[in-house]
N, CA, C and O atoms as a GROMACS GRO file, in nm:
protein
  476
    1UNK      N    1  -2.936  -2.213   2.167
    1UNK     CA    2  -2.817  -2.134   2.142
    1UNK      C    3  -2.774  -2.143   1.996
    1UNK      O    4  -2.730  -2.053   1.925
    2UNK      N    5  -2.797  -2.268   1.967
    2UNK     CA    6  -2.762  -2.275   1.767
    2UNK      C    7  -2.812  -2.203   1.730
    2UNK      O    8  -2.748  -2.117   1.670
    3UNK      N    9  -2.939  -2.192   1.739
    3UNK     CA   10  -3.031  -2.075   1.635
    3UNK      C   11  -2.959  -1.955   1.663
    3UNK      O   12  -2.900  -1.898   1.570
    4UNK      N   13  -2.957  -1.902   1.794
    4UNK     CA   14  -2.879  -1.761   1.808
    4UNK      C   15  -2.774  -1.716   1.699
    4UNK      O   16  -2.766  -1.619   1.623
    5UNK      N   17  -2.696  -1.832   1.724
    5UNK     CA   18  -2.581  -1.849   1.646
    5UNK      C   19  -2.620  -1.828   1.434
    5UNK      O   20  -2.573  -1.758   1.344
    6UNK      N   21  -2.717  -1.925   1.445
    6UNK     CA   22  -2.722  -1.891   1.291
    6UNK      C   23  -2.803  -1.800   1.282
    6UNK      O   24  -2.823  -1.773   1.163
    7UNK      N   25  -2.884  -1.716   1.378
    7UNK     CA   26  -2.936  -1.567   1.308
    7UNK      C   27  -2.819  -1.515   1.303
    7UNK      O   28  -2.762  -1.511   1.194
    8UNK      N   29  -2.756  -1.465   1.421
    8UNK     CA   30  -2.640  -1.378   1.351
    8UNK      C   31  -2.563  -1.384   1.288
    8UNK      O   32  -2.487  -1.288   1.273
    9UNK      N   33  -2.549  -1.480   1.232
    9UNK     CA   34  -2.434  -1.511   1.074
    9UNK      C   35  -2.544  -1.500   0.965
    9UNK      O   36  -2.496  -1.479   0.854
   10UNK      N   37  -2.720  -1.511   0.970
   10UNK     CA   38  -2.758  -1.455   0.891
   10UNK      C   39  -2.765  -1.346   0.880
   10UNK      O   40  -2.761  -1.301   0.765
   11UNK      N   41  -2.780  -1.241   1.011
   11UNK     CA   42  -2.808  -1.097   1.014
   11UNK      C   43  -2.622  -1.057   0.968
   11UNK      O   44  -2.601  -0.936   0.957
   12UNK      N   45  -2.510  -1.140   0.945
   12UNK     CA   46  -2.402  -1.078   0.954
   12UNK      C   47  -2.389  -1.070   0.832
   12UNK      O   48  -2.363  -0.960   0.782
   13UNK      N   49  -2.403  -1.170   0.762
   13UNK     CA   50  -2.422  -1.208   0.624
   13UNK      C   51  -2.537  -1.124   0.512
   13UNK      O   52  -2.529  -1.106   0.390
   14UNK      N   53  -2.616  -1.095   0.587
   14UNK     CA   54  -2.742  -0.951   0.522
   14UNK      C   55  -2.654  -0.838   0.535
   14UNK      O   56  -2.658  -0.768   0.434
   15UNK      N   57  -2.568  -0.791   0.631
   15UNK     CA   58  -2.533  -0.660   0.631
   15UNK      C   59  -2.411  -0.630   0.584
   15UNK      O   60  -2.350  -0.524   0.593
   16UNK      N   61  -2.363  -0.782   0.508
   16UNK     CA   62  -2.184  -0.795   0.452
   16UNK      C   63  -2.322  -0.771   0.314
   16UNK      O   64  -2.363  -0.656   0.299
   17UNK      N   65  -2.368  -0.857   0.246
   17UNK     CA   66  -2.460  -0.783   0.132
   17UNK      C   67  -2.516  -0.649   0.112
   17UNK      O   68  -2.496  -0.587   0.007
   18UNK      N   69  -2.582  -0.607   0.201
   18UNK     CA   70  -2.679  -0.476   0.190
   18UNK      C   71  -2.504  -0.363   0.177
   18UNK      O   72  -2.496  -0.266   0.102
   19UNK      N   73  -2.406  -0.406   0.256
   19UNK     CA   74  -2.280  -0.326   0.232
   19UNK      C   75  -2.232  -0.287   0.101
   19UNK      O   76  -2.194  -0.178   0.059
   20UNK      N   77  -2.243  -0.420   0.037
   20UNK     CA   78  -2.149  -0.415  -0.091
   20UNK      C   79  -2.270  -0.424  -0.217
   20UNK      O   80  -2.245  -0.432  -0.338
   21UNK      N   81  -2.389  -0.421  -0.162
   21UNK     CA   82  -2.523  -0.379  -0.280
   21UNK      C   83  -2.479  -0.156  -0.291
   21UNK      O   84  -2.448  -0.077  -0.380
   22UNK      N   85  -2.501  -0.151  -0.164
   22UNK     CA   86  -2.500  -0.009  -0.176
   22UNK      C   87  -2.348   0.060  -0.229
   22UNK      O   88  -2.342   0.175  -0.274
   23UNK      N   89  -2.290   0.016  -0.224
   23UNK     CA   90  -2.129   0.056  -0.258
   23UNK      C   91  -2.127   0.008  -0.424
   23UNK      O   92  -2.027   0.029  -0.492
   24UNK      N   93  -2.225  -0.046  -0.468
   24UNK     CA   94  -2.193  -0.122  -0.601
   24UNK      C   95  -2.294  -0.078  -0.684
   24UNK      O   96  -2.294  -0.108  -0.804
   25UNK      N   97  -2.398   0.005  -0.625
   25UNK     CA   98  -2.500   0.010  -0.740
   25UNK      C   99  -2.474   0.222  -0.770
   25UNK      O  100  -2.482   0.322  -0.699
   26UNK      N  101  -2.442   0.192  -0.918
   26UNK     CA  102  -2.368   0.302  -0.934
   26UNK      C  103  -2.526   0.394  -1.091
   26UNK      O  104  -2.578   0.323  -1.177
   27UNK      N  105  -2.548   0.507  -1.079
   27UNK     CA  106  -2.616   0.612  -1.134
   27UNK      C  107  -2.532   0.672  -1.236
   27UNK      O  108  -2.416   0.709  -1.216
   28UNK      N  109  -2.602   0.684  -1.361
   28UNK     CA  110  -2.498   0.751  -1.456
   28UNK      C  111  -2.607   0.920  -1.436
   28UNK      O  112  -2.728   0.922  -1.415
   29UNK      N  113  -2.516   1.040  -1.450
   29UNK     CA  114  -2.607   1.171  -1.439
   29UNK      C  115  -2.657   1.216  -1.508
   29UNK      O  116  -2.657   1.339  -1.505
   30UNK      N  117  -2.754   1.124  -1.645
   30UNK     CA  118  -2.892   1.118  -1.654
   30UNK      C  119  -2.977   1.055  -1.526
   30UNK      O  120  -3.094   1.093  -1.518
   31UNK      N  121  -2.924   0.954  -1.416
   31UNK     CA  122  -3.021   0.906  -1.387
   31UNK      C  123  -3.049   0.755  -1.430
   31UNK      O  124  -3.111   0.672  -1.365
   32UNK      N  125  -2.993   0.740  -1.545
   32UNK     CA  126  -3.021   0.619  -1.613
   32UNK      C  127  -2.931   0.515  -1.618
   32UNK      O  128  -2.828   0.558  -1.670
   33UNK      N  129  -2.919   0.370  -1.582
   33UNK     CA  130  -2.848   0.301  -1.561
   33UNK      C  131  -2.813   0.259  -1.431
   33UNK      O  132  -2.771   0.344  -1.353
   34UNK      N  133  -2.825   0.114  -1.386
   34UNK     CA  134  -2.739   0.108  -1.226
   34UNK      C  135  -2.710  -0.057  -1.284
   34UNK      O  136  -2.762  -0.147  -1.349
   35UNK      N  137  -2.571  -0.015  -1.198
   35UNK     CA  138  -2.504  -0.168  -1.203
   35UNK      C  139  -2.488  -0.219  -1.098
   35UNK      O  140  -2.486  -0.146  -0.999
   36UNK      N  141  -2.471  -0.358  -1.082
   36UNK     CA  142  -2.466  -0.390  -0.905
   36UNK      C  143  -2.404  -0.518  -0.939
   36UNK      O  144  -2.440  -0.609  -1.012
   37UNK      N  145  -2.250  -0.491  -0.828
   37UNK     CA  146  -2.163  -0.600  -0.800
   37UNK      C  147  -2.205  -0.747  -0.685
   37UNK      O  148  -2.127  -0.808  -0.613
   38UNK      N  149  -2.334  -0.766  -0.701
   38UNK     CA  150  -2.401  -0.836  -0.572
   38UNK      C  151  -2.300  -0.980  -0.559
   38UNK      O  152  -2.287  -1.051  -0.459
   39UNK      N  153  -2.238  -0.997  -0.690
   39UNK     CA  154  -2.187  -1.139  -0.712
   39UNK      C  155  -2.026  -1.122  -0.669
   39UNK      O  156  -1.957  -1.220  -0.700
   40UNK      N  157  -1.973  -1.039  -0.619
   40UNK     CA  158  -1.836  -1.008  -0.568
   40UNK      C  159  -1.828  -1.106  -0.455
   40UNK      O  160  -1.736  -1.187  -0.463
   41UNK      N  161  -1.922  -1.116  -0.333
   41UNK     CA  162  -1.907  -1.182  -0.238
   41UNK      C  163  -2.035  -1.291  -0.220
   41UNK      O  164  -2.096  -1.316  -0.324
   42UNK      N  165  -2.070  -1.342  -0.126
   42UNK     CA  166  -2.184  -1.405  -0.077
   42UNK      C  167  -2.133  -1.537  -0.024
   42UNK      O  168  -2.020  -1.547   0.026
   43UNK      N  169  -2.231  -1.654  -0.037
   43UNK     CA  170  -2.282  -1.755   0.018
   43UNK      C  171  -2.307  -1.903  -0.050
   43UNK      O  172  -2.411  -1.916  -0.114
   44UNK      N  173  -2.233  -1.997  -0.042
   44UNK     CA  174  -2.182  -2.097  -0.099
   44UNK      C  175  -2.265  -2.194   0.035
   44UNK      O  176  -2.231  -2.209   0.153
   45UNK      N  177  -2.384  -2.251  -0.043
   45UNK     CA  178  -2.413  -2.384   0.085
   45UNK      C  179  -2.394  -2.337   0.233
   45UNK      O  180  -2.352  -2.407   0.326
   46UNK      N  181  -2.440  -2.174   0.239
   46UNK     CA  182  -2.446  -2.173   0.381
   46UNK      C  183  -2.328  -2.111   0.440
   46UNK      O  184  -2.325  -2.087   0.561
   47UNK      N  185  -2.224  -2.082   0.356
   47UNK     CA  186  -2.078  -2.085   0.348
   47UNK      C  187  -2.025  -1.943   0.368
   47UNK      O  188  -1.993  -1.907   0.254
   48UNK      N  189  -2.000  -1.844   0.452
   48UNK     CA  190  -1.970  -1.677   0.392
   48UNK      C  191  -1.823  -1.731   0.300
   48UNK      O  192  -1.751  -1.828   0.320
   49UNK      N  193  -1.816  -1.618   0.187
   49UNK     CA  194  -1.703  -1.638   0.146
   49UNK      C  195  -1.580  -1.569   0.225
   49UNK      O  196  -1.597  -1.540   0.344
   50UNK      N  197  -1.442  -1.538   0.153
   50UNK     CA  198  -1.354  -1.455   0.227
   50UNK      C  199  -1.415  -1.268   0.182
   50UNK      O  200  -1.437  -1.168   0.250
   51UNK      N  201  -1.422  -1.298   0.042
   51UNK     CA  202  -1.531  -1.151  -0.002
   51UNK      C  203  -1.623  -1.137   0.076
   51UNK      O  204  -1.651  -1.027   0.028
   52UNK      N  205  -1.713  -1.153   0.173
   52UNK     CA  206  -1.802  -1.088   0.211
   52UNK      C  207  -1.732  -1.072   0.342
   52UNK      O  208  -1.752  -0.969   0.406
   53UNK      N  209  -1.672  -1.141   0.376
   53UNK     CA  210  -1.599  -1.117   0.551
   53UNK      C  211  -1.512  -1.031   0.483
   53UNK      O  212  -1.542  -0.922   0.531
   54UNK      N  213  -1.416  -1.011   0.396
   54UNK     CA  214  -1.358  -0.893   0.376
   54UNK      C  215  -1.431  -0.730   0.379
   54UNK      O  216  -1.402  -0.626   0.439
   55UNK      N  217  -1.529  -0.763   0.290
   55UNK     CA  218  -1.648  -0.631   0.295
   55UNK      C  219  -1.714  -0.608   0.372
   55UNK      O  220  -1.769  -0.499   0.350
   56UNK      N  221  -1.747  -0.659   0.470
   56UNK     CA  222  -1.787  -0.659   0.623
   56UNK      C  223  -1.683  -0.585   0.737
   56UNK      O  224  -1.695  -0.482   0.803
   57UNK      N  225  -1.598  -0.667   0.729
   57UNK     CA  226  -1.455  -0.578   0.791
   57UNK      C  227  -1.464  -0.432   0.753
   57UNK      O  228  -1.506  -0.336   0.818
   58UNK      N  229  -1.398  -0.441   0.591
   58UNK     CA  230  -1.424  -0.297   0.563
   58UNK      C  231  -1.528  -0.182   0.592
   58UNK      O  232  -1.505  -0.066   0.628
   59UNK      N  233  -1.617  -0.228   0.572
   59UNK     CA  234  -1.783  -0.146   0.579
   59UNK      C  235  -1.788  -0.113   0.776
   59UNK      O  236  -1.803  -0.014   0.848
   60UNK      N  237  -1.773  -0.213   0.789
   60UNK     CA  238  -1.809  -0.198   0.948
   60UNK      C  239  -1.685  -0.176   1.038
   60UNK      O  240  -1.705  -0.184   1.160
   61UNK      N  241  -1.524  -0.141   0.981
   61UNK     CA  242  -1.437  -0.124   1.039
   61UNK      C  243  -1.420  -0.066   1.174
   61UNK      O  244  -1.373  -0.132   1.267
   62UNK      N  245  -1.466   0.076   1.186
   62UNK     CA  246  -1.513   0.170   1.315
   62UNK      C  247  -1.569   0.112   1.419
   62UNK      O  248  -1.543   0.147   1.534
   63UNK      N  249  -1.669   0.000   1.382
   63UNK     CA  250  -1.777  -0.048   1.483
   63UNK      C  251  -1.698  -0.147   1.534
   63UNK      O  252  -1.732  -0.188   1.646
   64UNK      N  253  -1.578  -0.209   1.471
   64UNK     CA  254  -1.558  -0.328   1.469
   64UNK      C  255  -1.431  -0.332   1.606
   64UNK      O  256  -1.420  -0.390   1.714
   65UNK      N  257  -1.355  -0.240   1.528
   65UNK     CA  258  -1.265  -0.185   1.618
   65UNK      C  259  -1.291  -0.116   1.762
   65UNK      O  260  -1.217  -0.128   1.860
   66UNK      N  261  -1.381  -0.060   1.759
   66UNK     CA  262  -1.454  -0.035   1.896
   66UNK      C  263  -1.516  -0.083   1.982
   66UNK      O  264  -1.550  -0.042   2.093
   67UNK      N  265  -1.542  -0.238   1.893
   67UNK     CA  266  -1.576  -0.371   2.021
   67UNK      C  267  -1.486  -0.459   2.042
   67UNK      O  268  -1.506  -0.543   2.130
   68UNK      N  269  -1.407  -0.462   1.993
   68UNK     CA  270  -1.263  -0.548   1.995
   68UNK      C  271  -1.217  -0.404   2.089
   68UNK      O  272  -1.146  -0.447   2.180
   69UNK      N  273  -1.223  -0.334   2.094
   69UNK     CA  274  -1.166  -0.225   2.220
   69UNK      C  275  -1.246  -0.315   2.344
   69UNK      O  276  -1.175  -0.396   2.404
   70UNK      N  277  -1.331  -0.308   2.367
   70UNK     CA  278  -1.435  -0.346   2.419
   70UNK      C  279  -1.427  -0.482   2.507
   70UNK      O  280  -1.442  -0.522   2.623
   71UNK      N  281  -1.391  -0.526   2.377
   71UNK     CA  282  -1.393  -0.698   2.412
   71UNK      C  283  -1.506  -0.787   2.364
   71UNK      O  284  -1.494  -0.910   2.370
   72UNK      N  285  -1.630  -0.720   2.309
   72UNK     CA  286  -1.747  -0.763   2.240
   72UNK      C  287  -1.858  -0.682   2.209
   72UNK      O  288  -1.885  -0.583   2.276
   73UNK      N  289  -1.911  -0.712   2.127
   73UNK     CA  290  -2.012  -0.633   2.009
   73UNK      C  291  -2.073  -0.704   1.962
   73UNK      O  292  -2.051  -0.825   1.970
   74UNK      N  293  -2.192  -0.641   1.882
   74UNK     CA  294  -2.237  -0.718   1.801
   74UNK      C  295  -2.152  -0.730   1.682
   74UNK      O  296  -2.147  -0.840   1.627
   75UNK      N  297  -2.069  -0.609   1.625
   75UNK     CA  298  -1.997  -0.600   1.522
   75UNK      C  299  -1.882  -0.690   1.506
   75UNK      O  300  -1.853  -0.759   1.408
   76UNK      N  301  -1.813  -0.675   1.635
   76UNK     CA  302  -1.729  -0.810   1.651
   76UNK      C  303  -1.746  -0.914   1.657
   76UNK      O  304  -1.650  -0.984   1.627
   77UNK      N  305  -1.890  -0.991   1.701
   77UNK     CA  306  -1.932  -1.086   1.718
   77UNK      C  307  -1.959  -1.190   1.572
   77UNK      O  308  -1.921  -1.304   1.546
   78UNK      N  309  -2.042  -1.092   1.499
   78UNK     CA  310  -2.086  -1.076   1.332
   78UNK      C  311  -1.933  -1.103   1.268
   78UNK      O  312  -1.924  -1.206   1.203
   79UNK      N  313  -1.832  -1.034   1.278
   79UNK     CA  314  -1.716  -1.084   1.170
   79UNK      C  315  -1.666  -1.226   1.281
   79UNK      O  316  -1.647  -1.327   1.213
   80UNK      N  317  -1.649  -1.243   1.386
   80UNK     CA  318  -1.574  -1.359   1.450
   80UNK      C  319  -1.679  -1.463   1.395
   80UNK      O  320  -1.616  -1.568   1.376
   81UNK      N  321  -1.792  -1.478   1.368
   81UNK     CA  322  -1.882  -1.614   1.286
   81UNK      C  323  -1.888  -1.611   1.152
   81UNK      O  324  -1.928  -1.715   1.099
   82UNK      N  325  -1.846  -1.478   1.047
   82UNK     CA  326  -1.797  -1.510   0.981
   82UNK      C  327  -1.687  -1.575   0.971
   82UNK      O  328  -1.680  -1.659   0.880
   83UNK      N  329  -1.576  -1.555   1.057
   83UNK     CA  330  -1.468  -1.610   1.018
   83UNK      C  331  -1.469  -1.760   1.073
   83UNK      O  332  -1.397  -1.846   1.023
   84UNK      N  333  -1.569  -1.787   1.195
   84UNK     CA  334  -1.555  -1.940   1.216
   84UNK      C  335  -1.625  -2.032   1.062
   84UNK      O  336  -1.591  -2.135   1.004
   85UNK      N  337  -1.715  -1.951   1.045
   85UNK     CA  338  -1.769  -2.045   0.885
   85UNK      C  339  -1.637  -2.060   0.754
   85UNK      O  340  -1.633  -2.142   0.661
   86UNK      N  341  -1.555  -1.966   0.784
   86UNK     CA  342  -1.417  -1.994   0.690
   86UNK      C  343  -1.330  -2.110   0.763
   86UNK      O  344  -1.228  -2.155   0.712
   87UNK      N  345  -1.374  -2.147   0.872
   87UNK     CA  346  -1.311  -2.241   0.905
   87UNK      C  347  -1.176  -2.252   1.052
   87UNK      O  348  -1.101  -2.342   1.091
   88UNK      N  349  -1.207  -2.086   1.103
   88UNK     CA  350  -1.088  -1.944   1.196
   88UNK      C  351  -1.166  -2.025   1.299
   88UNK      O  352  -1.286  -2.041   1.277
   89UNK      N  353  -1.124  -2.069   1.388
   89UNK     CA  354  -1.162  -2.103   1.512
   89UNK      C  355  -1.174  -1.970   1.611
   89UNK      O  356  -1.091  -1.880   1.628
   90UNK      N  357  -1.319  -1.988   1.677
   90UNK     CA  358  -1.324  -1.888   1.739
   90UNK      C  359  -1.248  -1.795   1.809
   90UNK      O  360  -1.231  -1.674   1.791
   91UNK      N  361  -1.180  -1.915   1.938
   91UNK     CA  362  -1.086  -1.828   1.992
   91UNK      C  363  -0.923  -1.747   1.938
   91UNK      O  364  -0.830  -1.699   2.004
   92UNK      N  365  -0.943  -1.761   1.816
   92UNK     CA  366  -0.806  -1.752   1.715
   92UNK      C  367  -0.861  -1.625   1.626
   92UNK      O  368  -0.790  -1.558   1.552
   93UNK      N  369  -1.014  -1.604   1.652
   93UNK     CA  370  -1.029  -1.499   1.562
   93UNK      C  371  -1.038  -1.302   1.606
   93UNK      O  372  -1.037  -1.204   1.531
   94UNK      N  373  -1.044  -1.312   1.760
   94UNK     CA  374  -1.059  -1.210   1.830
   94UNK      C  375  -0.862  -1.166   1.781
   94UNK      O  376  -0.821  -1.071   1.714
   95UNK      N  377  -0.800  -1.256   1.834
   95UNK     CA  378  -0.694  -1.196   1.826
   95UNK      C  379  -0.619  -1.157   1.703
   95UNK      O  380  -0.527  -1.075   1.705
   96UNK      N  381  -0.660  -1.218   1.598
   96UNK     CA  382  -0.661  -1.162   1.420
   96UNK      C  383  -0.722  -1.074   1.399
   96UNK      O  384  -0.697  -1.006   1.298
   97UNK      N  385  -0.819  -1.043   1.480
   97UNK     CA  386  -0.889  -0.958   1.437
   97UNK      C  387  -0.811  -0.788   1.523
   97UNK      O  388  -0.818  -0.686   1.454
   98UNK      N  389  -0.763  -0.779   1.630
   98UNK     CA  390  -0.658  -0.690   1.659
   98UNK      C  391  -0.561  -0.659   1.613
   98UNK      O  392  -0.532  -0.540   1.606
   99UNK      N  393  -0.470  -0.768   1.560
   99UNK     CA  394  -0.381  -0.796   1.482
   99UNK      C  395  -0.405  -0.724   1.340
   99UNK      O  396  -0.306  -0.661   1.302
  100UNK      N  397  -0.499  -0.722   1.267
  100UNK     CA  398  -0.526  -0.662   1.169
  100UNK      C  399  -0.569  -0.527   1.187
  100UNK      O  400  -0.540  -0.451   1.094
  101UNK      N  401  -0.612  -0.493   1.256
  101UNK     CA  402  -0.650  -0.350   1.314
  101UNK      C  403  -0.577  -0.314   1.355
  101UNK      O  404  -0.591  -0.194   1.330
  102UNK      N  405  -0.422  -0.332   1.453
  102UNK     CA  406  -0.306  -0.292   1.419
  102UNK      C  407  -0.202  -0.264   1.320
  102UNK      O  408  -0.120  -0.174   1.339
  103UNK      N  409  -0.202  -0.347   1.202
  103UNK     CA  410  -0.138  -0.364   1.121
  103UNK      C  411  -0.208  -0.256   0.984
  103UNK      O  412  -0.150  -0.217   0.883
  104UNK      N  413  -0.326  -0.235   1.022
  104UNK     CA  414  -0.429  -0.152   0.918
  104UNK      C  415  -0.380   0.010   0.990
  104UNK      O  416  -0.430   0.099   0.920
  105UNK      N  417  -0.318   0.055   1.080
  105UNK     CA  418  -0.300   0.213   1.072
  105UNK      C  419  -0.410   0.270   1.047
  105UNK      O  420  -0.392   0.348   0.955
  106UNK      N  421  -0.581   0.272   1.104
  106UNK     CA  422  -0.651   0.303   1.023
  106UNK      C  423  -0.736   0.309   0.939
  106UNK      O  424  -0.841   0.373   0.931
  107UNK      N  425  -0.671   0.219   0.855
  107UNK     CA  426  -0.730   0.220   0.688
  107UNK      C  427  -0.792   0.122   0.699
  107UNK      O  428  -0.737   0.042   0.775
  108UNK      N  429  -0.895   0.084   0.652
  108UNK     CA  430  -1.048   0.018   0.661
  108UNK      C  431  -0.984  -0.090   0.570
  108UNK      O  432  -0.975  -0.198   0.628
  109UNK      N  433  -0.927  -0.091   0.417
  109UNK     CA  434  -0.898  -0.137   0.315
  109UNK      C  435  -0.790  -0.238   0.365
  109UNK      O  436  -0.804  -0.360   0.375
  110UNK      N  437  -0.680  -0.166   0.394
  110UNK     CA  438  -0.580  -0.283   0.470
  110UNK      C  439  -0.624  -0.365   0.574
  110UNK      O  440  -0.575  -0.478   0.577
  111UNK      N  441  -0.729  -0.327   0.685
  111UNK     CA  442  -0.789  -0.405   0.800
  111UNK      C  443  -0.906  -0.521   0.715
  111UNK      O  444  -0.936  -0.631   0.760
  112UNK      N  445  -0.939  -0.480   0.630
  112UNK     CA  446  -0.995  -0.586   0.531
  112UNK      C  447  -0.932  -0.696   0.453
  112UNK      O  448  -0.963  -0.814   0.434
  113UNK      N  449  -0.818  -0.609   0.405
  113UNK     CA  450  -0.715  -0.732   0.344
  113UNK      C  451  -0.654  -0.847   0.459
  113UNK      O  452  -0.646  -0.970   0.454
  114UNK      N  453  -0.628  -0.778   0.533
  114UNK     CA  454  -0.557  -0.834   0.663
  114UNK      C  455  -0.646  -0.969   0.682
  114UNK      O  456  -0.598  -1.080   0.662
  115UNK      N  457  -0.777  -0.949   0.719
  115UNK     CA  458  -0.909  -1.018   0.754
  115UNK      C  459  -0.902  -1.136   0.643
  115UNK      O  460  -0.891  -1.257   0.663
  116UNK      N  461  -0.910  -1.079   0.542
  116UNK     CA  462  -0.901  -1.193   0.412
  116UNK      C  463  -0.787  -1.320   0.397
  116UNK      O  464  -0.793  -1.439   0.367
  117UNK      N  465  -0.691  -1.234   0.434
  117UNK     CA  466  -0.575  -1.271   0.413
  117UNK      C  467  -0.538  -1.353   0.549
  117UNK      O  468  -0.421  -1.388   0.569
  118UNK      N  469  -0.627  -1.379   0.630
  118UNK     CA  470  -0.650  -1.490   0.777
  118UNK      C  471  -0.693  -1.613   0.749
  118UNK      O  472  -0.668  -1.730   0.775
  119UNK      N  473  -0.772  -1.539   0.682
  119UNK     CA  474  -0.903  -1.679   0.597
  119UNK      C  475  -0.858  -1.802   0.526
  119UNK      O  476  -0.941  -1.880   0.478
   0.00000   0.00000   0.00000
């Protein structure tokens, strides 16, 4: 069951990156030039930061909210082990995680801050 557990905080942790690689690597219209914010969030000793569980939230808001409808997901599952590696005890994180999706109206950006702002 551990291993389970740490693939999907690795697979949660690849798709809080591959999120904020693609949102960050920006084209000037020659074509020429890309910049990439890869260092905004990540991984400290194994560690998600609050930046990548924030950008995760954000990125995956829709999915996220629709298994917390639910009651479980993979999407929900993926931010609730991020947030136990911040230290959110599991059963404390489903209900923050509604809580912020109430309080977000919506908006992906505020349901992210919200998330951060748990951490």
């Amino acid at each position: 069951m551990k291993i389970n557990r740490f693939l999907l905080l690795a697979v949660s942790l690849l798709l809080a990156s591959a999120s904020m690689l693609s949102c960050s690597v920006a084209s000037t219209t020659a074509g020429v030039g890309v910049s990439s914010g890869a260092t905004t969030g990540g991984t400290s000793h194994g560690k998600a930061t609050n930046g990548s569980a924030r950008n995760f939230a954000v990125k995956s808001y829709d999915k996220i909210v629709k298994d917390s409808q639910k009651g479980s997901g993979e999407y929900l599952n993926s931010l609730v082990l991020l947030m136990e590696s911040e230290g959110v005890p599991k059963e404390e994180s489903v209900p923050l995680i509604k809580r912020a999706a109430r309080k977000s109206n919506g908006n992906a950006e505020i349901f992210g801050d919200e998330i951060a702002n748990s951490l």
